[in-house]
C-alpha positions in Angstrom: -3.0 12.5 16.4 -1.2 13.3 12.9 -2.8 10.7 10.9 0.1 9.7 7.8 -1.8 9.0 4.2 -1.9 5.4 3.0 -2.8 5.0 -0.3 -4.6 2.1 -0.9 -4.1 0.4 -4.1 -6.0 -3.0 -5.5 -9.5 -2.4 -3.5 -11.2 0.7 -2.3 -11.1 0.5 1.3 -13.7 -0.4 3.1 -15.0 1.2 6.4 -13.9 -1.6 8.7 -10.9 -1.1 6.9 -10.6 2.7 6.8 -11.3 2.2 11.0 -8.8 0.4 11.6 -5.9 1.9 9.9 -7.2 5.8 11.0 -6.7 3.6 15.2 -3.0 2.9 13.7 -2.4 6.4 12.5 -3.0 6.4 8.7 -5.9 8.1 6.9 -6.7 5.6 3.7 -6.2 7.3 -0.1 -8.2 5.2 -3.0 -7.1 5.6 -6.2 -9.7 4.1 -8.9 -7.3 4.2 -11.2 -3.4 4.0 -12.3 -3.2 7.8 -13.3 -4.7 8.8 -10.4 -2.7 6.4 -7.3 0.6 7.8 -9.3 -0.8 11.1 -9.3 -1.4 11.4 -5.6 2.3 9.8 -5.2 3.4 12.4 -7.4 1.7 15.3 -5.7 3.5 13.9 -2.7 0.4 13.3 -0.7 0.9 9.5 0.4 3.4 8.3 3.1 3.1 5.4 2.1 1.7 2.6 -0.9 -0.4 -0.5 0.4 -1.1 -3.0 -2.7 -3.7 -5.3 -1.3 -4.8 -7.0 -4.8 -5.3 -6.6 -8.3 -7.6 -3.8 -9.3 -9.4 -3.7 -13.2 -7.1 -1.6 -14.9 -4.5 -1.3 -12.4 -1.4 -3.6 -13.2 0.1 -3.7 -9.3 3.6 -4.3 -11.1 3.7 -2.1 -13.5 2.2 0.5 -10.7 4.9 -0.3 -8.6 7.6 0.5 -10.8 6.2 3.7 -11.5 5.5 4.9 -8.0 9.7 3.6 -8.0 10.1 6.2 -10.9 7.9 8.9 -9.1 9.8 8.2 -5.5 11.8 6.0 -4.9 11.9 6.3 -1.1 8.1 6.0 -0.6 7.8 2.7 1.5 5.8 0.1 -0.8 3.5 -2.5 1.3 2.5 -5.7 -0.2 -0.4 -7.1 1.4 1.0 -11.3 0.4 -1.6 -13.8 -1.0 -3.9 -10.9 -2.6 -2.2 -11.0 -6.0 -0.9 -13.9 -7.8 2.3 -15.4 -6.1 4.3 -14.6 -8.7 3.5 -11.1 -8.7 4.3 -10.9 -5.0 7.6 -12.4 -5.7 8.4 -9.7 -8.6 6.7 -6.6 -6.3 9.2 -7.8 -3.8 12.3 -8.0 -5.6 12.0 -5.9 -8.2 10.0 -3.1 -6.8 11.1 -4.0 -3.3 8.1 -3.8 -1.4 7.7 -4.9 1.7 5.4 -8.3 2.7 2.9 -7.9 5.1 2.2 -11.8 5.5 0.8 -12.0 9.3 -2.5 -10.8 9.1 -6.4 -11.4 9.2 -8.9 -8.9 8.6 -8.5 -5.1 8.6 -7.8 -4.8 12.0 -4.4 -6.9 11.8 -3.2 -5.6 8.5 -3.3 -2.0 9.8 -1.4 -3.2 12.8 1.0 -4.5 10.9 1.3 -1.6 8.5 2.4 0.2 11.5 4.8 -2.3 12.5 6.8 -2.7 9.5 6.6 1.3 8.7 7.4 1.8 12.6 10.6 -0.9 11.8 11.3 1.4 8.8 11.3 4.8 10.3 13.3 3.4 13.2 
């Protein structure tokens, strides 16, 4: 199986996490930092951005909007009810990411990572 990169941006991933999106076909990128998730984007080595929370010195808005800058085609995932509501709101309509809002645990957010990319591929 070609596994597509995620990159992971909020929380490092953890194992249970990592598990369950490589089952749905995505092998997870952290980024510790803001340089470094936009650098990955920019190197082109991410299918994909998952922002499941706020992250010391990561701004998930202001990331956003520069992955927009970097590529503006990548597919943005916002994991809903990790960062302040009205920072979903704004990652939504001004970086238009997409809500993941039907999931609990790692298991069913990698699921549904694959369903809404699946959705936008189709």
């Amino acid at each position: 199986m070609c596994l597509r990169s995620l990159l992971v941006v909020g929380r490092t991933p953890n194992a249970r996490l990592r598990r369950a999106l490589a089952r749905h076909g995505f092998a997870s990128v952290a980024a510790h930092d803001m340089p470094a998730g936009l650098r990955e984007v920019r190197e082109g080595n991410v299918s994909a951005v998952l922002v499941a929370g706020e992250r010391p010195g990561v701004d998930a808005l202001e990331f956003v909007l520069n992955v927009r800058d970097i590529d503006g085609k990548v597919p943005i995932l916002i994991a809903v009810g990790t960062v302040d509501a009205d920072v979903d709101e704004a990652l939504m309509t001004v970086g238009g990411a997409l809500p993941l809002r039907e999931y609990e645990g790692p298991e069913s957010l990698a699921a549904e990572v694959e369903l809404v990319l699946g959705a936008e591929n189709a």
